[in-house]
C-alpha positions in Angstrom: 25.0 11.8 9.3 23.2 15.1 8.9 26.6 16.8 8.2 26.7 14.3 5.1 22.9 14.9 4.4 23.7 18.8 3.8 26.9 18.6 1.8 25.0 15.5 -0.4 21.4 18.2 -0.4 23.5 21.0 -1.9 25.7 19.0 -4.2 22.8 17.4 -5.9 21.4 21.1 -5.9 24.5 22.5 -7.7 24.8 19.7 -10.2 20.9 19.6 -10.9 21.6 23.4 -11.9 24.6 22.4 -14.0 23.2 19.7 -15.8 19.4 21.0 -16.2 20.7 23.3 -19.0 22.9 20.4 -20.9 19.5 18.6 -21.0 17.7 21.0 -22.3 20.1 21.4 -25.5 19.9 17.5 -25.7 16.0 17.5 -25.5 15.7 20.0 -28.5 18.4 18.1 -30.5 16.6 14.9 -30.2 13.3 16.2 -30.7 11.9 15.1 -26.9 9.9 18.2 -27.4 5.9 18.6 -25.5 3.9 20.0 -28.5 0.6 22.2 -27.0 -2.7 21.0 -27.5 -6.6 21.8 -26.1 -5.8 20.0 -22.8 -2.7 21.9 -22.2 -2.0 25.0 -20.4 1.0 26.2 -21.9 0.8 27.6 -25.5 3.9 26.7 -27.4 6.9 24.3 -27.6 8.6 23.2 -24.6 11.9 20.7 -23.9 11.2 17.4 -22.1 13.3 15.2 -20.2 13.8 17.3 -17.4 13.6 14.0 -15.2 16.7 13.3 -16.9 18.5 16.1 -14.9 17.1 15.7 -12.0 18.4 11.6 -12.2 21.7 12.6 -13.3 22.2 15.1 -10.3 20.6 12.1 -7.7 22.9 9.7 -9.3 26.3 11.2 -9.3 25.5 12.5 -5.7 24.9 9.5 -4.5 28.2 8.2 -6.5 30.2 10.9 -5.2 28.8 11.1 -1.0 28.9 6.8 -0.6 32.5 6.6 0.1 32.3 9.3 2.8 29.5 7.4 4.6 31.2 5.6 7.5 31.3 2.3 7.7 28.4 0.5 9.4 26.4 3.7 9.2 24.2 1.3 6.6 22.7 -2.0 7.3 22.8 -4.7 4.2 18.7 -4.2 4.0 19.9 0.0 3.2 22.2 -1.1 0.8 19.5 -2.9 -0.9 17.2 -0.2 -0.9 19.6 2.0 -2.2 20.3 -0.3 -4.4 16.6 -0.9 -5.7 16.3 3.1 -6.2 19.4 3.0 -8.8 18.3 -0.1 -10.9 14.5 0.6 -11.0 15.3 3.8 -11.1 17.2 3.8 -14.1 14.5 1.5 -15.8 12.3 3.8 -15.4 13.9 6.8 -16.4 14.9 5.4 -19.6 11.0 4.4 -20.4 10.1 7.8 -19.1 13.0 9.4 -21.4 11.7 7.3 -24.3 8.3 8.0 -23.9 9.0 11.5 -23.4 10.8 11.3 -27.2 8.1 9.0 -28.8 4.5 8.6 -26.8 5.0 5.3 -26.0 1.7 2.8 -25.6 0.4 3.0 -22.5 -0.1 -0.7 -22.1 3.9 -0.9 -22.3 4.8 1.5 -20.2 2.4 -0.1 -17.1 4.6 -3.8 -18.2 7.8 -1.9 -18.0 6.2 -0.1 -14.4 5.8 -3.4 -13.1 9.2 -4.8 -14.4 10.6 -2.0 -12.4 9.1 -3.1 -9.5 9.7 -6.8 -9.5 13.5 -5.9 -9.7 12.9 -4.2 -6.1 10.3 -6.9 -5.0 12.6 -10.2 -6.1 16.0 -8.6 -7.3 16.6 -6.7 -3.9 14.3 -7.8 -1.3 12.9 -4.4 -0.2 8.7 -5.1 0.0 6.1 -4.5 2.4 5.8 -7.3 4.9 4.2 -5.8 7.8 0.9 -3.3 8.4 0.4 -1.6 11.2 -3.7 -1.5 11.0 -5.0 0.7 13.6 -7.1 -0.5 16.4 -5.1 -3.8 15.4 -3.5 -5.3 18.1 0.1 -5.4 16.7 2.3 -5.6 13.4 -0.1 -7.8 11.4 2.2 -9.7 8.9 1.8 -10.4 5.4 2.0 -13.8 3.5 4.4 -13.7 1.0 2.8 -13.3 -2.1 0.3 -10.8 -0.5 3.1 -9.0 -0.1 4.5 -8.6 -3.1 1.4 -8.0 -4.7 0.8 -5.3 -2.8 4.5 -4.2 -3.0 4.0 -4.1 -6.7 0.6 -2.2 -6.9 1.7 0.3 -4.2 5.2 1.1 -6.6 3.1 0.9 -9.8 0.1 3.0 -8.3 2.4 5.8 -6.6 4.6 6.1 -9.7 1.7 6.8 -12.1 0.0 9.8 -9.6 2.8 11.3 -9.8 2.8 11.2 -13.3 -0.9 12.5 -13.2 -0.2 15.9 -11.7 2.3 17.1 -13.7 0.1 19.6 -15.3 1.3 23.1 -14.2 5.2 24.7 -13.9 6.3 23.5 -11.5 3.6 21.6 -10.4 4.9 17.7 -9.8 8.3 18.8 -9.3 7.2 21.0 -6.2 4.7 18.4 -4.7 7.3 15.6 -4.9 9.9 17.9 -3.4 7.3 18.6 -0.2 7.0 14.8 0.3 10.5 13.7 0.2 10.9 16.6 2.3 8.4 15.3 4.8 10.5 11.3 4.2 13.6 13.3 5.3 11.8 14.7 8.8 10.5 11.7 9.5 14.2 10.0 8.6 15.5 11.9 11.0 13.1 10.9 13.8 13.3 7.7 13.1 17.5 7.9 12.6 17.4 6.5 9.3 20.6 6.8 7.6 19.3 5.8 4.1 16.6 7.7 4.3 18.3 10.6 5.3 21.0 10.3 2.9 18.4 9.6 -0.1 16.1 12.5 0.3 18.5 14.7 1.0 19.6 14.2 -2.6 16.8 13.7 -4.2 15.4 16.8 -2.5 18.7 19.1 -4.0 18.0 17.8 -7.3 14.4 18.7 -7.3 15.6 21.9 -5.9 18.5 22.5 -8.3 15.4 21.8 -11.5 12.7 23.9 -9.9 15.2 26.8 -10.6 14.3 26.6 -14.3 10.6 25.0 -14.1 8.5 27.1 -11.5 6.4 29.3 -13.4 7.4 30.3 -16.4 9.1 27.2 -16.9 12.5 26.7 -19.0 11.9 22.9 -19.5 9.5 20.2 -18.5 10.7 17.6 -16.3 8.3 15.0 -19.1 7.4 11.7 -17.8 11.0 11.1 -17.1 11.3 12.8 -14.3 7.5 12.0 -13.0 7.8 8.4 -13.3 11.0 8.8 -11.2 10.2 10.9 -9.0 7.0 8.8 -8.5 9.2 5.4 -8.3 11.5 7.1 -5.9 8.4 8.5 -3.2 7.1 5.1 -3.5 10.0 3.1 -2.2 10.8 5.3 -0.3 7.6 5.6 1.5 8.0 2.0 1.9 10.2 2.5 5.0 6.8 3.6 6.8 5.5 0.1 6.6 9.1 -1.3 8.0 9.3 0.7 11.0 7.3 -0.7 13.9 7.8 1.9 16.7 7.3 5.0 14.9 4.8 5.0 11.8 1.8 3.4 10.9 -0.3 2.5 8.3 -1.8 5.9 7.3 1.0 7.5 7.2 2.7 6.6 3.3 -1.0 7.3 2.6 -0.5 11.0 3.9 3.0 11.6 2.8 1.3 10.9 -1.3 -2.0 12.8 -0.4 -2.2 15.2 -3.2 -1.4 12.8 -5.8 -3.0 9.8 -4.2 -6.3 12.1 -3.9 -6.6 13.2 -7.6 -5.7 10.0 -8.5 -8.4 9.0 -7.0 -10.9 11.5 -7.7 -10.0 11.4 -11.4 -10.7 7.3 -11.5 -14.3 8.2 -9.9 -15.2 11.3 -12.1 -14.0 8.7 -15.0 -16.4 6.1 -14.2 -19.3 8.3 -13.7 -19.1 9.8 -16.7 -18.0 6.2 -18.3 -14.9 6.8 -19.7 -11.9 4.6 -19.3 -9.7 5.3 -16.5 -6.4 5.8 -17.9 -8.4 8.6 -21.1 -6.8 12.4 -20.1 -9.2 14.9 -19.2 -9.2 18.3 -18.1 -10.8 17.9 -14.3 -7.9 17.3 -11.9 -7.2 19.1 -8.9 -5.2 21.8 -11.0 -7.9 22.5 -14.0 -10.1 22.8 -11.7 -8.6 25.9 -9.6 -8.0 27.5 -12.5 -11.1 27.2 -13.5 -12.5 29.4 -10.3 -10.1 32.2 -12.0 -6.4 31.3 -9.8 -3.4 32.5 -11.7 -1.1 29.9 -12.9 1.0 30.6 -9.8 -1.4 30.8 -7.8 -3.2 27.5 -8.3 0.3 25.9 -8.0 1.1 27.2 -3.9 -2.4 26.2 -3.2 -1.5 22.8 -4.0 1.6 23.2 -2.7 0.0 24.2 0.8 -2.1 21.3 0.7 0.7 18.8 0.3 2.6 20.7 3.2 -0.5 20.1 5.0 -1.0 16.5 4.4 3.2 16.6 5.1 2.6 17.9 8.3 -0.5 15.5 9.0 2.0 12.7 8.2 5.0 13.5 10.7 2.0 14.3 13.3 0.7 10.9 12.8 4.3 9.0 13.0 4.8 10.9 16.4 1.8 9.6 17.9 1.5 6.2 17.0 3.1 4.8 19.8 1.1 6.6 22.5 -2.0 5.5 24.4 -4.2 7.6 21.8 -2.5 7.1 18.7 -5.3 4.8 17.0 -7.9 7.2 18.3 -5.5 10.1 16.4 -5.3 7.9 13.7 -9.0 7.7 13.7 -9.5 11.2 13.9 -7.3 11.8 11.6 -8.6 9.6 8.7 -12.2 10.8 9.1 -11.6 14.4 9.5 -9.1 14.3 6.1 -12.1 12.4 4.0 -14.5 15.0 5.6 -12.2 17.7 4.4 -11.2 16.0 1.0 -15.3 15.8 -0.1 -15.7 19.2 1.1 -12.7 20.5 -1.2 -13.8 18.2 -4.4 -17.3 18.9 -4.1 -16.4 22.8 -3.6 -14.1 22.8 -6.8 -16.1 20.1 -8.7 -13.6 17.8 -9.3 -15.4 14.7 -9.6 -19.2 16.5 -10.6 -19.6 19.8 -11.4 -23.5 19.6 -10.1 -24.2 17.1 -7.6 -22.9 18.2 -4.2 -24.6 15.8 -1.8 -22.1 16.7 1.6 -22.8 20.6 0.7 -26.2 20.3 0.5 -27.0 18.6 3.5 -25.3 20.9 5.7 -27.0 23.7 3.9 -30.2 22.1 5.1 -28.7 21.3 8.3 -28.1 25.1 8.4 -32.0 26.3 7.4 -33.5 24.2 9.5 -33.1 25.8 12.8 -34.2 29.2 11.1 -37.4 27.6 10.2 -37.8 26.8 13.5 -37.2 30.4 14.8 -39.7 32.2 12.5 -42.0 29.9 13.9 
């Protein structure tokens, strides 16, 4: 399978850097163009509907590699995911393609979120049913509408954070690429056909459209591409939940850190500053590196280290679960990455650009034994 996982990772490449070009042309003839304003970075037209290119070249991979996948390689609850990924998929990167031409209303695009993941929930079976809590005892299982309301709000949540980042060349593309990346280790551990077989193409089509948006970008992959690249690390994330002896539940969590984080951070700094949550500003994770003077390149591999970080965090995690210390790891884990995440926000003030409350106490934790030397 990993023979099939290469030749499907560079055809998805090659046709991602065919088609990328062909979708540019279409995106200036139909006007899907991203016009600047004070909240952007860049300072003149760009092209949208990269996502388009990127779907195109998962899509006709995944066309082109299922007949050479042998037979009984996938189970019929693969099939169904698969399946899920192509018909949400395609829902929402026709809203994201839309909205990318005509601003759609926010308020319709969350309906048409949620559409998209009721036909995965109730059109293909594929949901969360089972959480591995740690310190819990076992698998705790989920009633059924539990379950698919927390199906839906994971799928709706994850697809939007995505959505959130893409600020920067690059940016979303790249931190999306470095979590499917980290779905396709942890495939292989767990010898996940689908999996493999999906990131591996999603990850060459990413790949093949980084060429022409890293920094200076050629064309935006737009909410076309976010929204699906968001729909796609969602489900496929989902698989964590499913797979009792390797994963647990932390570990979808760590796979979406960056985006999960800033999501996060930018519903707080909202509220505090009582603004609705879904209003734009100009204080996530990105803004505010620039801000402390980073180059547009540079801000972008800083938050590409920290998503390989949290990657890394995430396949650590998976390995461990199963062993006499994995809930104490898991413990560990979870308190030193909220130690280190209100460290980093408070450092860059991405939720308050004055109050610092974790800094300043270990800055008096620091004086305090110097007092007592002069003494």
């Amino acid at each position: 399978m990993l023979g099939i996982a290469l030749i499907s990772f560079i055809a998805a490449m090659a046709l991602a850097l065919v088609l990328t070009p062909l979708v540019k042309k279409l995106a200036y003839r139909v006007g899907a163009i991203d016009v600047p304003n004070h909240r952007k970075v860049h300072t003149r037209m760009m092209p949208r509907l990269g996502g388009v290119g990127i779907y195109a070249a998962f899509t006709i991979g995944l066309l082109c590699m299922m007949p050479f996948v042998p037979e009984g390689y996938l189970s019929a609850y693969d099939r169904n995911l698969i399946s899920a990924l192509l018909v949400g998929g395609t829902l929402i990167v026709l809203l994201g393609a839309f909205d990318d031409k005509y601003d759609l209303n926010a308020k319709l695009k969350l309906l048409v979120q949620i559409g998209a993941a009721c036909i995965v929930v109730f059109g293909f079976g594929v949901k969360i049913d089972l959480l591995n809590i740690p310190f819990g005892s076992a698998m705790q299982p989920l009633g059924e509408w539990v379950s698919v309301a927390v199906t839906i709000v994971w799928i709706v949540g994850v697809t939007n954070a995505i959505n959130l980042i893409d600020g920067l060349d690059g940016l979303a593309a790249g931190v999306s690429g470095i979590a499917i990346a980290t779905i396709l280790v942890m495939g292989i551990i767990m010898s996940n056909e689908a999996v493999i077989l999906l990131a591996a193409l999603l990850l060459g089509s990413i790949g093949g459209f980084l060429f022409f948006n890293f920094h200076p970008a050629k064309i935006f992959m737009g909410d076309s591409g976010a929204l699906f690249l968001g729909f796609a690390l969602a489900t496929l994330s989902m698989l964590g939940f499913k797979q009792i002896t390797v994963v647990s539940f932390v570990t979808p969590l760590l796979i979406i850190g960056v985006p999960l984080s800033d999501t996060f951070f930018a519903i707080v700094r909202r509220w505090k500053k009582g603004k609705p949550i879904f209003e734009a500003d100009k204080g996530h994770l990105h803004h505010c590196l620039q801000q402390l003077g980073f180059s547009h390149r540079k801000t972008v591999l800083i938050i590409y280290a920290i998503a390989a970080f949290f990657g890394t965090c995430a396949v650590i995690q998976s390995a461990v679960t199963n062993t006499g210390l994995g809930n104490w790891i898991t413990f560990i884990v979870i308190c030193a990455l909220v130690f280190l995440l209100q460290i980093g926000a408070e450092l860059i003030g991405i939720v308050d650009k004055t109050r610092r409350p974790v800094l300043d106490f270990l800055a008096r934790l620091r004086m305090k034994p110097q007092t007592h030397s002069r003494k």
